[in-house]
N, C-alpha and C positions, 0 to 999 in steps of 0.2 A: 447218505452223506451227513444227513444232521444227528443219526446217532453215533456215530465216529468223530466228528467233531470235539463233541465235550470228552469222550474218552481218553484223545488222545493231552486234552490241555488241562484237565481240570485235577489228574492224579496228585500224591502227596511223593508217592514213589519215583515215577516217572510222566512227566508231562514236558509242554513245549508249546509254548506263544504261539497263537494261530493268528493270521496276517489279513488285516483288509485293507485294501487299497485302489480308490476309483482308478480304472486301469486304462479305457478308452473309451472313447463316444461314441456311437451306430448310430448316425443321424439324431434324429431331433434324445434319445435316449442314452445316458451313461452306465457302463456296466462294472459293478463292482462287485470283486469276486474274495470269496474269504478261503484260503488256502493254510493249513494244516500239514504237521509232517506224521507222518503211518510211522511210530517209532517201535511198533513189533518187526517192522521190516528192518533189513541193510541192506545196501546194494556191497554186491562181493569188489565191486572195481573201487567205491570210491569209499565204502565203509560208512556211509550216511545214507537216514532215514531218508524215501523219498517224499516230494509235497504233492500232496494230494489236494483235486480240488473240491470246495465244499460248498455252503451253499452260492448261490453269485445271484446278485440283488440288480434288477434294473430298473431305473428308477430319472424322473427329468431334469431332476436339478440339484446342485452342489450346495445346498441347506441345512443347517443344523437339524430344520423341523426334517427333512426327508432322510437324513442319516436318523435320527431319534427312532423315525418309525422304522426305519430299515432294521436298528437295531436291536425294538424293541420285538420286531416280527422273527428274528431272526435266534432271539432268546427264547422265547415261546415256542418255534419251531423244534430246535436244538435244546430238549429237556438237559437241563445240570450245569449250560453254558454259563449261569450267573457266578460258578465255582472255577472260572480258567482262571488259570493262575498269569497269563496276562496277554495282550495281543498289541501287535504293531501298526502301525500307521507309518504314512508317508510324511508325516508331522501338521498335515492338512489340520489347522482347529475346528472348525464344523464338525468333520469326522470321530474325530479323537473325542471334541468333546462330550456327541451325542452317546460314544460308545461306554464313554467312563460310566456318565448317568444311565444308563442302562444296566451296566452289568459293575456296580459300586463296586465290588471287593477284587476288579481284576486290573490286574497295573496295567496301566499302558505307558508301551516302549517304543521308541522311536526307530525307524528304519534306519542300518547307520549309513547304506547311503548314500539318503536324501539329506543328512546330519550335515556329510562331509562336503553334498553341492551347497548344505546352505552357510557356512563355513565360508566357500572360498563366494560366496556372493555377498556373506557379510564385508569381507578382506577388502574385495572391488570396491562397495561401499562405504567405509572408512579411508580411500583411495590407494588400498594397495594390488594395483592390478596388475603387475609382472608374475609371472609363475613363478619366477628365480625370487622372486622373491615374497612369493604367497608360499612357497614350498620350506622357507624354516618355521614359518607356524604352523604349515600341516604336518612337518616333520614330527615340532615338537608335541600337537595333541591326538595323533594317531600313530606317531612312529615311525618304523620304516621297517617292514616288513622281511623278516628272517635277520634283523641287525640289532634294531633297538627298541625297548616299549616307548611306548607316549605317555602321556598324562592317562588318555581314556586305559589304559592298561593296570592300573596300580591296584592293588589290594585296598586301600581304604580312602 
């Protein structure tokens, strides 16, 4: 799993954002798994690379320091990882951050989402909490799907 990993994200040719995200808690321990898509493969039904899972970290606590070393074990394990051209997060900063310093030249992108839940709990928070009417702002910055772009869709 960790020499598949860098292969699949770090090309100039072909690559693709590998994802981590603390996913669930097992008692006193939280497990965060980094998953990958195999983009030699396609599936024939749905014509997309599958994800694959790669290495998964467990680890006690939701810390910058324990993401750092998570991520710094997990560069070191995964030779070339420092060269992915970028990896997602659930927008958690601990995570995101420990992962940037780690692996400097790989962009990190945001899950879209956890974008779009944090969107509509920004919305409730400036006090718009009707869906009818949380729904022309989500209209207008993601769209509507097979109708119209949003904002997040434009070229520049």
């Amino acid at each position: 799993m960790c020499s598949d990993l860098p292969k699949y994200t770090t090309s100039d040719l072909l690559s693709y954002p590998f994802c981590v995200d603390p996913t669930f808690k097992m008692g006193q321990f939280e497990v965060t798994p980094v998953v990958y898509k195999h983009l030699l493969l396609k599936s024939k039904r749905t014509k997309e690379s599958p994800v694959f899972l790669g290495p998964t970290m467990i680890h006690h606590k939701k810390t910058y320091e324990a993401y750092r070393t998570l991520a710094a074990t997990c560069a070191a394990k995964c030779k070339g990882l420092s060269k992915a051209k970028g990896f997602v997060t659930d927008g958690e900063d601990a995570l995101s951050r420990a992962f940037e310093d780690e692996l400097k030249k790989t962009r990190s992108l945001r899950c879209f989402k956890h974008f779009e839940t944090n969107c509509k709990e920004k919305l409730r928070a400036v006090g718009i909490r009707e869906a009818k009417e949380q729904r022309f702002f989500m209209q207008r910055v993601f769209g509507v799907p097979e109708k119209e772009n949003g904002i997040l869709d434009v070229a520049d």
